[in-house]
C-alpha positions in Angstrom: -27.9 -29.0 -44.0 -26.7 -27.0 -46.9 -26.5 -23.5 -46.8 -30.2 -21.2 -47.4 -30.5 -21.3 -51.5 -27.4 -23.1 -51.6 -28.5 -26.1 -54.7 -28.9 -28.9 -52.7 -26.0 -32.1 -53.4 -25.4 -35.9 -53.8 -23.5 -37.2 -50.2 -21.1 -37.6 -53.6 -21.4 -33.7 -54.2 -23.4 -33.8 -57.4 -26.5 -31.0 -57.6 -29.5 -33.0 -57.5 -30.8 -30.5 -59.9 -28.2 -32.5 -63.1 -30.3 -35.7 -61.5 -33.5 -37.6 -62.0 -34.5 -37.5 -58.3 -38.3 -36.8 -56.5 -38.2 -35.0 -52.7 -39.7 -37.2 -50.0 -42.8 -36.2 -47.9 -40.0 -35.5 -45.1 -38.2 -32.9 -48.1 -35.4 -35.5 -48.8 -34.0 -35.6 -52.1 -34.1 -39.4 -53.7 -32.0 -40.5 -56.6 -33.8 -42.1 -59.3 -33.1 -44.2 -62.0 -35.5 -45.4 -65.0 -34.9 -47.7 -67.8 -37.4 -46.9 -70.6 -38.3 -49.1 -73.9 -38.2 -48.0 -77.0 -42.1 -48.7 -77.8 -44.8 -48.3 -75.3 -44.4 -49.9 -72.0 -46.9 -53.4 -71.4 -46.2 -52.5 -67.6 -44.4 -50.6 -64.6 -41.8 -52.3 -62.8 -40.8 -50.7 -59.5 -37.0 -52.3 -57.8 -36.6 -51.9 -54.2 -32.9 -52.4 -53.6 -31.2 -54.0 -49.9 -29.8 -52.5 -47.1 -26.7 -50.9 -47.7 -26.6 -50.5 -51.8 -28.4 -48.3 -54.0 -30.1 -49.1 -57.3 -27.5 -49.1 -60.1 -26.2 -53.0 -59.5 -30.2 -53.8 -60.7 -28.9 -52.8 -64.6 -28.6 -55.9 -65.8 -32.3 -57.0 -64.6 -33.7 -53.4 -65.7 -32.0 -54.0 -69.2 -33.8 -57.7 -69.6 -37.2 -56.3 -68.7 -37.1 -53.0 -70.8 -36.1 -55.5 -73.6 -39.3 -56.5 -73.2 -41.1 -53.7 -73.3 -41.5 -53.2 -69.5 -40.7 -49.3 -68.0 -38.1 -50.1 -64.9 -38.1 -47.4 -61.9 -36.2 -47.4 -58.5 -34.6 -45.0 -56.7 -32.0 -45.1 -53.6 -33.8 -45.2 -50.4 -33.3 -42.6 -47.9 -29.6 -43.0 -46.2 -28.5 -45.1 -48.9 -26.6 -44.3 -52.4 -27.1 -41.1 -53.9 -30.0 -40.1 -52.2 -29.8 -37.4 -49.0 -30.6 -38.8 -45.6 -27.9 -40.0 -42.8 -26.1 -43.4 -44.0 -28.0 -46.3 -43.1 -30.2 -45.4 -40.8 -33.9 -44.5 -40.2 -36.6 -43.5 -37.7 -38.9 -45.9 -39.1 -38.8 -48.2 -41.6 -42.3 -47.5 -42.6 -40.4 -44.0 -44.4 -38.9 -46.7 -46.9 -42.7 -47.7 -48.2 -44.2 -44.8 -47.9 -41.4 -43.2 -50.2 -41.8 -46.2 -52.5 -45.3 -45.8 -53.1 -45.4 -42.1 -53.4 -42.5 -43.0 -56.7 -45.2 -45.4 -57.8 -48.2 -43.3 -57.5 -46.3 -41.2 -59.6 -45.3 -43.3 -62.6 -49.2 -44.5 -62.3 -50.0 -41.4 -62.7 -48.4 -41.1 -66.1 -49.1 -44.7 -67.0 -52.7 -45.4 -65.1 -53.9 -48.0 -67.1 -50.6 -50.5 -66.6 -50.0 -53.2 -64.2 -47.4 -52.4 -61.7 -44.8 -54.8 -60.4 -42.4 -54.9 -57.4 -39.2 -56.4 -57.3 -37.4 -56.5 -54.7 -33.9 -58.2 -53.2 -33.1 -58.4 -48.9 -34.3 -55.6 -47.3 -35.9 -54.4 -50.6 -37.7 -57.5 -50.2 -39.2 -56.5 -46.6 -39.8 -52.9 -48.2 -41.8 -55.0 -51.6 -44.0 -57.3 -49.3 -45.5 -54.1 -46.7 -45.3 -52.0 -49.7 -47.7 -54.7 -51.6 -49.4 -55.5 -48.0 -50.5 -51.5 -48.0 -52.2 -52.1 -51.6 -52.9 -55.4 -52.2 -55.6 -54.4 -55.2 -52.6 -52.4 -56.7 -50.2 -54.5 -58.2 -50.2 -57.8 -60.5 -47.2 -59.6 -58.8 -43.9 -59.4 -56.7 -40.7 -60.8 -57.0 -39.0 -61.2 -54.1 -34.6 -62.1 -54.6 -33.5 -63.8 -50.9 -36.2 -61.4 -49.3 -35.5 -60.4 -45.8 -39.0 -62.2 -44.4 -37.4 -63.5 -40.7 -34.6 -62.2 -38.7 -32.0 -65.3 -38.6 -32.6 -67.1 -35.9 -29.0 -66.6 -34.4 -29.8 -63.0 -34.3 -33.5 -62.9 -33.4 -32.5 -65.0 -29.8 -35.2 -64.0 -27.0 -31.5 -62.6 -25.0 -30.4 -61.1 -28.2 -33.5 -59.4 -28.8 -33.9 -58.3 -25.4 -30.3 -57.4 -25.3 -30.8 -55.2 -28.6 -34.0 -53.0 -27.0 -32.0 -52.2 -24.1 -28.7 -51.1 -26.0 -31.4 -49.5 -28.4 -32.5 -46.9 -25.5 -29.0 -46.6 -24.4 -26.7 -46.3 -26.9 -28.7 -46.6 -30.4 -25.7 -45.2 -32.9 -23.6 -48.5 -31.3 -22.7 -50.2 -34.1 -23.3 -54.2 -34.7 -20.6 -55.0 -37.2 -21.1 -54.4 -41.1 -22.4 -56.8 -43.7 -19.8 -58.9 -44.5 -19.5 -59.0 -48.6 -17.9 -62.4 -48.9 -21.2 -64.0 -48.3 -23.0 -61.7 -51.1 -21.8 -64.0 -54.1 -19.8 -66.8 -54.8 -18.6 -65.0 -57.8 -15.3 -63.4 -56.6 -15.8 -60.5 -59.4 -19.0 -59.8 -58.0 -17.3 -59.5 -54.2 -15.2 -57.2 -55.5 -17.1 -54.7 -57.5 -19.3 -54.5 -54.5 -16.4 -53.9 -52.0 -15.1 -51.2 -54.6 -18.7 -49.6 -55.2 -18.4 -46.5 -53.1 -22.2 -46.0 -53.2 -22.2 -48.4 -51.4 -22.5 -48.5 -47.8 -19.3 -50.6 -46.3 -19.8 -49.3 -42.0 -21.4 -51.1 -39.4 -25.4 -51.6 -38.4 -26.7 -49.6 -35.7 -28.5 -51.3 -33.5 -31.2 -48.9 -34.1 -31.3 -49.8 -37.6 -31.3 -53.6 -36.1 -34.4 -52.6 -34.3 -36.3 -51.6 -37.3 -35.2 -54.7 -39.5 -36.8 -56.8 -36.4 -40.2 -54.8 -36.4 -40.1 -55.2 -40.2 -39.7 -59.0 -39.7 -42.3 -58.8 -37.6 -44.9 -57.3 -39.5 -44.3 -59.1 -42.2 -44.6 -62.5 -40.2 -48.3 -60.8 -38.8 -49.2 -60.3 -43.0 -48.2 -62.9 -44.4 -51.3 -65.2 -43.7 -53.7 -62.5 -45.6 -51.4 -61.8 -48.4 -53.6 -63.2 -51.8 -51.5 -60.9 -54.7 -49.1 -62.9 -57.1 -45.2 -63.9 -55.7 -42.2 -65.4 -57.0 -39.6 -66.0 -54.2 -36.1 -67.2 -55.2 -33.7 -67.9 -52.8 -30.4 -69.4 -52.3 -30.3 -72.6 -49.7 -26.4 -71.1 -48.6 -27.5 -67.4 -48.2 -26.1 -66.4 -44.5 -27.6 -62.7 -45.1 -31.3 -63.5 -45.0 -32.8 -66.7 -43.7 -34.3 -68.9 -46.8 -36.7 -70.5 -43.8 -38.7 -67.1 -44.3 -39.0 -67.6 -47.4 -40.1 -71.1 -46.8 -42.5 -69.7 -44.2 -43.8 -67.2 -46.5 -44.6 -69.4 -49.3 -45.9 -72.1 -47.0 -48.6 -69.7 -45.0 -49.6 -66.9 -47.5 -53.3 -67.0 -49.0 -52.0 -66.4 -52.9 -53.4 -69.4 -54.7 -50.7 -67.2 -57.5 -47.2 -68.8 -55.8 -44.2 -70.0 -56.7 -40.5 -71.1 -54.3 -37.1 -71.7 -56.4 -34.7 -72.6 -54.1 -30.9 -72.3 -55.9 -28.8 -75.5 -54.4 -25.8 -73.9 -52.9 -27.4 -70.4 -53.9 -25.4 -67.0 -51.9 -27.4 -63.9 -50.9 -27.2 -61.8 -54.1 -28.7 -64.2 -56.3 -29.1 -62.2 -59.6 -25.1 -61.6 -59.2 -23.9 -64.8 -58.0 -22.5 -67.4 -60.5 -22.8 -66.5 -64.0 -25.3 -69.2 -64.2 -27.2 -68.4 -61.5 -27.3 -64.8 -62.8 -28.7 -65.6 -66.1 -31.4 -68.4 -64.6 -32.5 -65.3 -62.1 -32.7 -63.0 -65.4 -35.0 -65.7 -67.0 -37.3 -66.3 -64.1 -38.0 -62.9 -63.3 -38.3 -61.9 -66.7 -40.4 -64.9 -67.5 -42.5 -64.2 -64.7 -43.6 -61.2 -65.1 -44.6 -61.6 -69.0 -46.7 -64.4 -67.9 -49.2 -62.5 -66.2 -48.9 -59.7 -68.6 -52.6 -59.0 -69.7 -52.6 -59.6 -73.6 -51.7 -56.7 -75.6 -54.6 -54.8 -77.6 -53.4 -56.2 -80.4 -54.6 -59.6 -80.0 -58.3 -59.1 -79.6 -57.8 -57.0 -82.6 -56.7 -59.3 -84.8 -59.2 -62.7 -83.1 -61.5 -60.1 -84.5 -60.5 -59.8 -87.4 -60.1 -63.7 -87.9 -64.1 -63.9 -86.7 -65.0 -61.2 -89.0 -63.1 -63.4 -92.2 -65.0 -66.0 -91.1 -68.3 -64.9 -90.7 -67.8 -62.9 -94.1 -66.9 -67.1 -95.7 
């Protein structure tokens, strides 16, 4: 803890104080980030990064959808990036929601009369579907980027699991081995930039931190029959990270009538930064997505007036 008065810093050092940031209900600091349009915003977009990042690699996605008039939010969640909290790890993963919708509570309040969206990649996609599961009547659609919906079955074995419970009560800091970046993208640049990004987090997975990915998983497997709010799921059918059969399952069992599965053919974790191809057809169905169930802008019943009024008045 820093020192009584002392400002309080970035893990990197930076005074949080030079930094968009909000203080958690636990009175940890969170980097933010927002990507405002020019003209007024249609609608608030809230982007829950995965485990192990932080929110800066979501530029290129925040860029698209402020392009079209859409105010973009995120902020690094607690452990991860620039945001305070020890490195990857948590006492429950429902402090990742509740800190999500406290940053979109706030934005509504500044903005209350515009739909809110959730996008969200991996873990961020676990976060966006119990984040959307705590207020279905509060937001117009998720998008959900190789969401983590099922632990893969290769980790999630009834030994394994069983295994994982008892280390977790003996030795919970044990580590499990750290995300391995070759399977983020098959983009080699994109490998790279992510294994030189410092804000990210390149150590091994507690298995405490492995225990509340499985009770996320689980949840989220209980929920899923009574979702009903709009989703867009992409995933990659070569994705070793986060098993596209939950996504399957998700988009197979869920209640929305509002649902949509693109599977990319040979597809790696990171979607929106895998093949430059990829990339751009990620840019354009999110992007696309989201305008789609835009409500029409005030301008438009305006102007069918108008037209009625013209002629009535022939």
């Amino acid at each position: 803890m820093p020192e009584p008065g002392a400002p309080r810093r970035t893990p990197q050092g930076v005074p949080y104080a030079d930094l968009q940031h909000i203080v958690n209900a636990d009175g940890l600091h969170l980097f933010c980030r927002y990507w405002e349009p020019a003209g007024p915003p249609r609608a608030l977009v809230f982007v829950a990064h995965g485990a192990g990042e932080h929110c800066g690699p979501y530029d290129e996605i925040a860029q698209r959808l402020k392009e079209l008039s859409l105010l973009v939010f995120a902020h690094d969640h607690v452990g991860h990036g620039q945001s305070e909290g020890e490195r990857m790890n948590i006492k429950d993963f429902q402090v990742y929601i509740r800190d999500s919708l406290q940053h979109i509570d706030l934005m509504k309040s500044r903005y209350p009369d515009l739909p809110v969206f959730i996008v969200g990649h991996s873990m961020g996609g676990a976060i966006s579907i119990l984040t959307a599961c705590e207020r279905p009547a509060d937001f117009a659609g998720v998008v959900l980027i190789a969401p983590m919906v099922q632990m893969n079955p290769e980790s999630a074995t009834p030994f394994k699991v069983f295994l994982a419970k008892v280390l977790n009560h003996m030795v919970p800091s044990l580590s499990l081995g750290s995300i391995e970046s070759k399977w983020v993208s098959r983009d080699k640049k994109q490998v790279e930039a992510y294994d030189a990004d410092e804000l990210n987090f390149h150590g091994g997975m507690r298995v405490s931190f492995g225990m509340q990915l499985m009770g996320a998983a689980a949840r989220i497997e209980r929920e899923i029959p009574s979702i009903t709010w709009p989703f867009l799921l992409l995933h990659g059918d070569a994705d070793k990270l986060c098993d596209i059969r939950g996504s399957k399952m998700m988009c197979e069992k869920a209640a929305s009538t509002d649902k949509k599965l693109k599977v990319y053919e040979g597809g790696y974790h990171a979607l929106h930064h895998d093949l430059p191809e990829v990339a751009e057809s990620v840019l354009k169905e999110v992007s696309g997505w989201i305008t789609e169930r835009l409500p029409a802008t005030t301008q438009q019943p305006q102007q069918q007036q108008e037209k009625q009024q013209q002629q009535e008045g022939s």
